[in-house]
GUMIGU-56956 format. One record per residue (C-alpha): residue number from 1; y, x, z. Coordinates in Angstrom, 1 decimal. Last residue first. Example, Ala and Ser with C-alpha at 12.3 -4.5 7.8 and 13.67 -1.06 7.14 Angstrom:
REC / 2 / -1.1 / 13.7 / 7.1
REC / 1 / -4.5 / 12.3 / 7.8
END
This chain:
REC / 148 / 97.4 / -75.9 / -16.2
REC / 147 / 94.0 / -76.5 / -15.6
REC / 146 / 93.8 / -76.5 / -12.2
REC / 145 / 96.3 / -79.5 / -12.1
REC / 144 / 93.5 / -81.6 / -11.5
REC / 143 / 93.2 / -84.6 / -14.4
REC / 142 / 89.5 / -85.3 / -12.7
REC / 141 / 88.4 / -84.3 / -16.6
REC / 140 / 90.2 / -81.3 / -16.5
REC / 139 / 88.8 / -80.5 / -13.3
REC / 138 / 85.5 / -81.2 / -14.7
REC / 137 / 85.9 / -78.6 / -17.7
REC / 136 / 87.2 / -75.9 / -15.6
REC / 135 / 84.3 / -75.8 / -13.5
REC / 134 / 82.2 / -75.5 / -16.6
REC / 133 / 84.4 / -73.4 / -17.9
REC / 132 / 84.2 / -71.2 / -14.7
REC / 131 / 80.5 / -71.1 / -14.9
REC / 130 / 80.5 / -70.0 / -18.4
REC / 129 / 83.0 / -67.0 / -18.4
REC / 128 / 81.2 / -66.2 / -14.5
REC / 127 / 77.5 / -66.3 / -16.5
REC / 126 / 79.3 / -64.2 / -20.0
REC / 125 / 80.0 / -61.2 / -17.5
REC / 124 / 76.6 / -60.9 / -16.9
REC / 123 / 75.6 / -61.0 / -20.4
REC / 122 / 77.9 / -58.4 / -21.4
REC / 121 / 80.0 / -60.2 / -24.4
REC / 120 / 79.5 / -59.4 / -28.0
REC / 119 / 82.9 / -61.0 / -30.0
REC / 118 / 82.4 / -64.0 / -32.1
REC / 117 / 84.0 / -65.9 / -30.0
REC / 116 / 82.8 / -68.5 / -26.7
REC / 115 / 80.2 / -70.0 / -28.9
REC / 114 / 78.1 / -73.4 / -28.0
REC / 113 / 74.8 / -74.4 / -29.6
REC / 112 / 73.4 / -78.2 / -28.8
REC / 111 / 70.7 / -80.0 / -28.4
REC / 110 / 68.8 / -76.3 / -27.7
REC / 109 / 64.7 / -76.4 / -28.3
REC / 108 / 64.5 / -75.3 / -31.9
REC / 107 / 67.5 / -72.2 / -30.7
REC / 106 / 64.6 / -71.6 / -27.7
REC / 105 / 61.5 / -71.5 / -30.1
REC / 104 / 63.8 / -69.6 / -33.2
REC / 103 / 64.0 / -66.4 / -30.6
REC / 102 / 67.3 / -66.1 / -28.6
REC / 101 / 69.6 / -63.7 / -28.5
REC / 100 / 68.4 / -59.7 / -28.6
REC / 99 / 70.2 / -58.7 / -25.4
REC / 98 / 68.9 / -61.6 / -23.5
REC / 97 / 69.7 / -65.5 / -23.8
REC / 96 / 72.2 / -67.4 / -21.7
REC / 95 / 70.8 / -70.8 / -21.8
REC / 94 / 72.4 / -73.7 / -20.0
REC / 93 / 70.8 / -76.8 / -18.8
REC / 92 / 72.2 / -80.5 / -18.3
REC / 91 / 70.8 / -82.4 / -16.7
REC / 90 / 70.8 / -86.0 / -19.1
REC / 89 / 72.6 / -89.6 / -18.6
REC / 88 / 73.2 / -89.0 / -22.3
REC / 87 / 75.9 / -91.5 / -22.3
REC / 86 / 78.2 / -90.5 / -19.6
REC / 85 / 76.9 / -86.9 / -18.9
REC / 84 / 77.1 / -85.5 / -22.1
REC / 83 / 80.3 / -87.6 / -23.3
REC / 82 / 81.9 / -86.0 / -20.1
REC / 81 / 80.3 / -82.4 / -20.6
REC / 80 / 81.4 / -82.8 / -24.5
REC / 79 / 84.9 / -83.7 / -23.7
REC / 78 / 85.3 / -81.1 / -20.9
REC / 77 / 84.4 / -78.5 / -23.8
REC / 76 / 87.4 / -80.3 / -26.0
REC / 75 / 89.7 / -79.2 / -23.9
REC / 74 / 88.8 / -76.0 / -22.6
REC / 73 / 89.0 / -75.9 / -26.8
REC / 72 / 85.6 / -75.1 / -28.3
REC / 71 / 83.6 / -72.7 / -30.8
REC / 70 / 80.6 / -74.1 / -32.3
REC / 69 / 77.7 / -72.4 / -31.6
REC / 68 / 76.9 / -69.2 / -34.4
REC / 67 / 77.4 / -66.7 / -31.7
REC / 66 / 74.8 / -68.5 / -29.1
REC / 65 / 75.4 / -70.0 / -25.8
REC / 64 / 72.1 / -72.7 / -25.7
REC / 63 / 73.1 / -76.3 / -24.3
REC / 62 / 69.8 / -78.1 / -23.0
REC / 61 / 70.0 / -81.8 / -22.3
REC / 60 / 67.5 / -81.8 / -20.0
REC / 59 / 64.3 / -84.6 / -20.7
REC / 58 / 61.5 / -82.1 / -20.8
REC / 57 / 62.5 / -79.8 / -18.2
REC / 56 / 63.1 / -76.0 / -19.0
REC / 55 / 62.2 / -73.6 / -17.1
REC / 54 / 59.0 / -72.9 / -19.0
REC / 53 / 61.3 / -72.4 / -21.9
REC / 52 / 63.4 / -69.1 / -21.0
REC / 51 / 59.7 / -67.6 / -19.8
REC / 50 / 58.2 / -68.3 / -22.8
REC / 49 / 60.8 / -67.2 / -25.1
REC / 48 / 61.4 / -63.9 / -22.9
REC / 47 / 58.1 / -62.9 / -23.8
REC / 46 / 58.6 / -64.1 / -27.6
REC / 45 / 62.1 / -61.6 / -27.2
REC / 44 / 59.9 / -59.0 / -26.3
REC / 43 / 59.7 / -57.9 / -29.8
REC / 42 / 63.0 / -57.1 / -29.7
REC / 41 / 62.4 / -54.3 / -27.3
REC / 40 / 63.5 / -54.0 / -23.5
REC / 39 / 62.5 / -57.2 / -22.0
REC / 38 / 64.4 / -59.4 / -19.5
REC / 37 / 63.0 / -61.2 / -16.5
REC / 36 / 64.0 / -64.8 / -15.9
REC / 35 / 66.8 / -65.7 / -13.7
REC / 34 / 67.8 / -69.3 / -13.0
REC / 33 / 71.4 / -70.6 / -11.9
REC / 32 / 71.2 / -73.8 / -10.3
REC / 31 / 74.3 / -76.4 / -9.7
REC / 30 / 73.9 / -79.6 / -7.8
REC / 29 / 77.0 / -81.8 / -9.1
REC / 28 / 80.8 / -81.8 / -7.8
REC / 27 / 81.5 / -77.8 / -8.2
REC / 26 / 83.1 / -75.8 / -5.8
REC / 25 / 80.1 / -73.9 / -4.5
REC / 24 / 79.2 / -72.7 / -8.3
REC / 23 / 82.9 / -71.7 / -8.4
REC / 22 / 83.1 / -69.2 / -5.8
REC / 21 / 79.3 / -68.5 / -6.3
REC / 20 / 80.2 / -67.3 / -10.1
REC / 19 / 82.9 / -65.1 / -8.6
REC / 18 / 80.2 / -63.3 / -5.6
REC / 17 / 78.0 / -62.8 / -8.2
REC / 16 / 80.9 / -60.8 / -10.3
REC / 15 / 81.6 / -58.8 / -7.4
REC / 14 / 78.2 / -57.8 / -7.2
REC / 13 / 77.3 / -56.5 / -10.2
REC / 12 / 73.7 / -56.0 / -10.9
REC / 11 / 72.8 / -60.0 / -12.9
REC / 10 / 68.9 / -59.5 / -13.4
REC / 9 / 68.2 / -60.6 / -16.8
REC / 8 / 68.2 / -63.8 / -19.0
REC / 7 / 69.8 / -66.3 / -18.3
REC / 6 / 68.7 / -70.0 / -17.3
REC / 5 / 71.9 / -72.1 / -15.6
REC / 4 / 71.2 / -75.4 / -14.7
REC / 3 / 73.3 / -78.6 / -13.8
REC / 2 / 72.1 / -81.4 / -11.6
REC / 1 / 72.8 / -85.2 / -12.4
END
């Protein structure tokens, strides 16, 4: 199984790559996080669609972060990722989309939608937020006191 991470954007901040490769070393299946170029009107978001989709392998199990996901426990996240794994037998692949969410192509193509909040998160700082659930999620799942 191999995970993927798609965003969109360049991530700048250094100490927040640095985060995201503290966990991405640490975790138990090949992890890949994917960068496609942003663009800077909404009407770019067909642009971004192309690129966000091309990444994408036909058989992944492709989880989009969107406002209107449904909003999980740590808990309940771990869950999905163990159900995912176990009886889809899919990668799984992430989509963080750019600053004007994702066009109707990309929500179409998601098996799934998942929220964080309702809140407006910079995009960069939504990568570590995901990354470390993910991590999260596993240790849960191993019963690793990480959790607690």
């Amino acid at each position: 199984m191999k995970l993927t991470l798609i965003c969109v954007g360049k991530m700048k901040q250094t100490y927040l790559k640095d985060a995201i490769q503290d966990y991405v070393k640490q975790m138990p299946y090949p992890f890949e996080i994917v960068e496609v170029q942003d663009e800077k009107e909404s009407s770019g978001m067909v642009i971004e669609e192309k690129r966000i989709l091309s990444k994408v392998n036909p058989n992944d199990f492709v989880i989009g972060l969107a406002i209107k996901g449904d909003m999980l426990s740590s808990e309940q996240f771990a869950d999905k990722l163990d159900r995912w794994m176990t009886y889809d037998k899919k990668d799984l692949t992430f989509i963080i989309g750019g600053s004007y969410g994702f066009s109707e192509a990309v929500y179409q193509r998601c098996n799934y939608l998942l929220s964080f909040s309702k809140m407006t998160f910079p995009h960069q700082l939504m990568r570590l937020i995901l990354v470390e659930q993910i991590y999260r999620g596993f240790q849960i799942l191993k019963n690793h006191p990480y959790h607690k």
